[in-house]
C-alpha positions as CSV (number, residue, x, y, z in Angstrom):
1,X,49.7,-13.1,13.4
2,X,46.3,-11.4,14.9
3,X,43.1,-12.8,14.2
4,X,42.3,-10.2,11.3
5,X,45.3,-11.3,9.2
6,X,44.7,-14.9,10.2
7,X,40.6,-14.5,8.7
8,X,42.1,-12.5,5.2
9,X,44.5,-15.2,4.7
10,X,42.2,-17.9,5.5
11,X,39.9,-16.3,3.2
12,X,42.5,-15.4,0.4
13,X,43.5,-19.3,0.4
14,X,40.1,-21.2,0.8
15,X,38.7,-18.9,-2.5
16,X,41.6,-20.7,-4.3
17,X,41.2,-24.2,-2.4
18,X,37.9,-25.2,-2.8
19,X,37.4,-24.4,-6.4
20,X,40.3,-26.7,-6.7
21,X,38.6,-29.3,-4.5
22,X,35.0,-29.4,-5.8
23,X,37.0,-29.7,-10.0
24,X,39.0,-32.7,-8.7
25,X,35.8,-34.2,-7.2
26,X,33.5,-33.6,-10.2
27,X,36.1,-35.0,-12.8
28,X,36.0,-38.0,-10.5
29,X,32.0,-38.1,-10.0
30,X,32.2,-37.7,-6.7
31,X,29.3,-36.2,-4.5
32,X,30.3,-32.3,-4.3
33,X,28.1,-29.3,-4.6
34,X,28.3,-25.6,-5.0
35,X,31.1,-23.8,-3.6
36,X,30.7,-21.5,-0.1
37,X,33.7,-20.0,-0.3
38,X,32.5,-17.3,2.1
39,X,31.3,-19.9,4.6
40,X,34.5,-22.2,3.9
41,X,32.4,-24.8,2.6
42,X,30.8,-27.2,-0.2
43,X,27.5,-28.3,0.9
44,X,25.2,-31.4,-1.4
45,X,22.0,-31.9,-0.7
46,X,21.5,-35.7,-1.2
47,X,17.8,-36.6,0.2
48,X,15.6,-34.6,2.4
49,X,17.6,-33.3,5.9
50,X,20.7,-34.6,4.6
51,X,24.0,-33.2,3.3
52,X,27.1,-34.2,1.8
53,X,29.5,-31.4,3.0
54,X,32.9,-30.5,2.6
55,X,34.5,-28.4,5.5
56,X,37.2,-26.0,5.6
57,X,36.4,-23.7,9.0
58,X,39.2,-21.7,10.8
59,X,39.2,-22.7,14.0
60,X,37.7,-26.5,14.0
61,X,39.4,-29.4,12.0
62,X,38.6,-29.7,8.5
63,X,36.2,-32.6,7.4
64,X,33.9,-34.5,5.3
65,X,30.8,-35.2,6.5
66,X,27.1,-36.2,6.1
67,X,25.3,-33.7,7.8
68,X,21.6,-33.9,9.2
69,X,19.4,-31.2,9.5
70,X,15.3,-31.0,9.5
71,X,14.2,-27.4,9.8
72,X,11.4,-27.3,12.3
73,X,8.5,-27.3,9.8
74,X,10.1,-30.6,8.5
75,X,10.1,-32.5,11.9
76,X,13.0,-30.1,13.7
77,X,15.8,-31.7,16.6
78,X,13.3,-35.0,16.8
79,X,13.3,-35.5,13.5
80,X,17.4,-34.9,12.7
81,X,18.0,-37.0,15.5
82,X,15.3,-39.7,14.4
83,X,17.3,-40.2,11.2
84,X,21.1,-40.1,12.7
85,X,19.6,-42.9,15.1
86,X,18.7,-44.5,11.8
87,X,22.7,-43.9,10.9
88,X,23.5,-44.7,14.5
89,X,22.0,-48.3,14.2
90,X,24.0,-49.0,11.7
91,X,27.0,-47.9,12.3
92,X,29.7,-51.1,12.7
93,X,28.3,-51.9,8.7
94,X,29.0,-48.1,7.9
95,X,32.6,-48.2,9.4
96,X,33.6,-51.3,7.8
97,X,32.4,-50.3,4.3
98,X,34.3,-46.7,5.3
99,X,37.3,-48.7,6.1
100,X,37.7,-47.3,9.6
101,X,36.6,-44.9,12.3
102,X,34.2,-42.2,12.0
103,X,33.5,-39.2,14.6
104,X,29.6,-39.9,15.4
105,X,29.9,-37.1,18.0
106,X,30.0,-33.5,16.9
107,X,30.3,-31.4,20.2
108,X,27.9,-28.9,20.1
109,X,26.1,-28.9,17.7
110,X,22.1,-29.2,19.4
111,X,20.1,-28.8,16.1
112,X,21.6,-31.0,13.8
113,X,23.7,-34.5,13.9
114,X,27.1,-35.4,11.6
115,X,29.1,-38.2,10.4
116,X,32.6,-36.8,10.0
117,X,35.8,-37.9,9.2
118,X,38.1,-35.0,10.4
119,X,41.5,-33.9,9.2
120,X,43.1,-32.0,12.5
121,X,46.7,-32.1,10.3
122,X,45.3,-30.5,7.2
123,X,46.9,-26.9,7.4
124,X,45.6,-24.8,4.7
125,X,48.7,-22.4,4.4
126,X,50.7,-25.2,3.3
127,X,49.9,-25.0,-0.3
128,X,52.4,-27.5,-1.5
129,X,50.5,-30.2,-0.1
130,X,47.3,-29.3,-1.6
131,X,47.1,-31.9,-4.0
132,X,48.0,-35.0,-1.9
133,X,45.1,-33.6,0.4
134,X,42.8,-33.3,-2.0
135,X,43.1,-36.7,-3.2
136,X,42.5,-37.7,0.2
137,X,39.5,-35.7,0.9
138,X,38.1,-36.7,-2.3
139,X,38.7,-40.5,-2.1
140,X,37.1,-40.3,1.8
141,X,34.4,-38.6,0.8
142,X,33.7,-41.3,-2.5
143,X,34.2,-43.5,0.8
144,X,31.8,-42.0,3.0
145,X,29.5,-41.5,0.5
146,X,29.4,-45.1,-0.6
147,X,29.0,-46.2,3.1
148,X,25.9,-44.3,4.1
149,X,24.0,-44.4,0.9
150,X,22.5,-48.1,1.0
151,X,20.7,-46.4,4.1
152,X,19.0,-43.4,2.7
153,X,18.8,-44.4,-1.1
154,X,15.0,-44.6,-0.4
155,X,14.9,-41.3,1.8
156,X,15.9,-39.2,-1.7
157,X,14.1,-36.1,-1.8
């Protein structure tokens, strides 16, 4: 398959996938915001530099992740990494209410910092699977969620 088919497929199958993702997740009040279909994925703005995110790209594993960004009039690189230091501090309490290991190391990435769980088995063109995925990426997320909110509750825009 060249590249070209590989990005229409990829395309074709994420505008289906993530509409079915983000309706699992808001029947179950889980974080989850608007749909990106043409940037593959759902990003939540939770407090002030700081997404919940959901992400389908084509070449990198699939993940959840809290995502921390400070544009530079807000603070910039010193800021972003201020507050994943914050994360950072923390993060044996984080992992234990997670339930396991998180990636804390996003290669890179030189603007912004991430707390992922990534899915490197996840294969989008397997469709019949779908649902057993989205149950996990939807109960990791509630996870991950749950786990890093005690430390920005007060940070909320």
């Amino acid at each position: 398959m060249n590249q070209m088919n590989g990005d229409h497929d990829h395309d074709r199958l994420i505008a289906r996938f993530l509409p079915k993702l983000s309706e699992v997740a808001n029947d179950r009040g889980v974080v989850c915001g608007t749909v990106r279909v043409h940037k593959s994925y759902i990003p939540k703005q939770v407090a002030r530099g700081i997404e919940m995110s959901y992400v389908f790209p084509k070449t990198r594993p699939s993940r959840v992740e809290m995502w921390i960004y400070h544009r530079k009039h807000n603070g910039g690189v010193e800021a972003s990494k201020e507050l994943f230091e914050h994360f950072h501090s923390k993060k044996r309490e984080i992992e234990a209410n997670y339930g396991g290991p998180l990636n804390w190391n996003y290669e890179g990435r030189r603007t912004a910092f991430s707390i992922q769980q990534e899915y490197p088995d996840f294969q989008l063109s397997r469709e019949s699977d779908w649902d057993q995925w989205i149950d996990r990426i939807v109960t990791d997320m509630k996870k991950l969620d749950d786990s890093l909110v005690p430390h920005y509750i007060n940070m909320r825009n």
